[in-house]
C-alpha positions, 0 to 999 in steps of 0.5 A: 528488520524487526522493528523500524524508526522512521529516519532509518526506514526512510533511508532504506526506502531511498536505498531500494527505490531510489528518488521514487517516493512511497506512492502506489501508482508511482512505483507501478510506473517505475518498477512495472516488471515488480508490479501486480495488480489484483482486484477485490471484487469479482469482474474488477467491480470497485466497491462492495454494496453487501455485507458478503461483498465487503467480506470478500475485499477483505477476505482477498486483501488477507489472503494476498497480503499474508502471501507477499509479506508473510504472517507474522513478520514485521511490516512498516505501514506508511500513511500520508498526509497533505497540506499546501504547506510544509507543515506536517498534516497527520493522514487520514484515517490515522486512528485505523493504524496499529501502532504509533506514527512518526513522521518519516519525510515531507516532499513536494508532488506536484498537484493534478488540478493546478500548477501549486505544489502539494506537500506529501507527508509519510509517516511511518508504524511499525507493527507485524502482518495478521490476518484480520488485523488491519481490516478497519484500515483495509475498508477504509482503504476500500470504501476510498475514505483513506488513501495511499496506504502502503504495508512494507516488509523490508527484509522481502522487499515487499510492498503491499498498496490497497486502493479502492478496488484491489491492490497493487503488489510490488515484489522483491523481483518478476518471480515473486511477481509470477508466482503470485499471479498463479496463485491468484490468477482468478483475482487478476484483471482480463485488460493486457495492461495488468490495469 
C-alpha cells in the first residue's frame, strides 16, 4: 500500500479492526494482547519542562515509531476532528500534518460529560515515516494542543498513537509487541497494568 485514498483505508481499517474506530484508547481495550505502551519521559513524567526533556519525547517518539512502522515506508496519519453535528470539523492541529487530509468517516461516540453524542471525524494523509519528520506534530501531540493522532502502516498492521506522555503501540500480533518491549524495555512503565 503505497499511497492510501481515504474510502479505501476506511474499508481496510474495518477489515483489520472490525467495528472498533480509530481511537487510541479503544484499541488498547479491544486488542490488549497487540498493545504496548511507552513513556517519553524518564519516571513516566507526562510533560517535558526543558528544552532537553522535549528533546528526549522527541527523541523516544522517532526511535519507536521508526522500529514499529519502518523508515521510509508508507504510513496513513488519521487526524480527528469533532463537532455536535454531523458536519465535518477539520482536527485540530491540522497544519502539523504532511500531506493532504481527506475525510475518511464520521461516527458518533458517546460523550463523557453528558448523555449528547459527540461526532468524530477521521480524516486521513497519506505520506512516508522519517525521523524528525513529523516532530511539529509530535509536540503537539505531546504538549496535549492536539489529540487522537494515529500513524498506520497498512502493510505491518501497524498502529502508532502518541498522547501526552508517550505512546500506545498496536502490533501486527504479541511478538512484534514483545520484541518491542526488549528493545525498549527502559522506556516501559513499572505499573502490572502496562499503564
Amino acid at each position: 500500500m503505497t499511497t492510501v485514498e481515504a474510502d479505501k483505508f476506511h474499508s481496510w481499517w474495518q477489515t483489520e479492526f472490525g467495528v472498533c474506530p480509530p481511537v487510541g484508547y479503544r484499541l488498547r481495550t479491544a486488542f490488549p494482547h497487540r498493545w504496548v505502551r511507552f513513556h517519553s519521559l524518564p519516571d513516566g513524567k507526562r510533560y517535558a519542562e526543558t528544552p532537553e526533556e522535549a528533546a528526549e519525547v522527541l527523541r523516544r517518539h522517532n526511535v519507536v515509531a521508526g522500529a514499529l512502522l519502518g523508515d521510509g515506508e508508507p504510513i496513513v496519519i488519521v487526524c480527528t476532528g469533532y463537532s455536535d453535528r454531523e458536519e465535518p470539523v477539520l482536527p485540530e492541529g491540522h497544519r502539523a500534518v504532511p500531506g493532504w487530509l481527506q475525510l475518511a468517516h464520521t461516527v458518533v461516540i458517546p460523550s463523557y460529560d453528558d448523555d449528547l453524542p459527540g461526532y468524530w471525524h477521521f480524516w486521513t494523509a497519506s505520506t512516508r515515516w522519517w525521523p524528525g519528520r513529523f516532530d511539529e506534530l509530535l509536540m503537539g501531540v505531546a504538549r496535549d494542543e492536539i489529540r487522537n493522532i494515529l500513524l498506520v502502516q497498512p502493510d505491518r498492521r501497524a498502529v502508532y498513537h502518541p498522547y501526552d506522555g508517550g505512546a500506545d503501540v498496536i502490533g501486527a500480533d504479541i511478538f512484534v509487541c514483545d520484541s518491542l518491549r526488549r528493545d525498549f524495555r527502559n522506556w516501559l512503565s513499572a505499573h502490572p497494568s502496562g499503564l
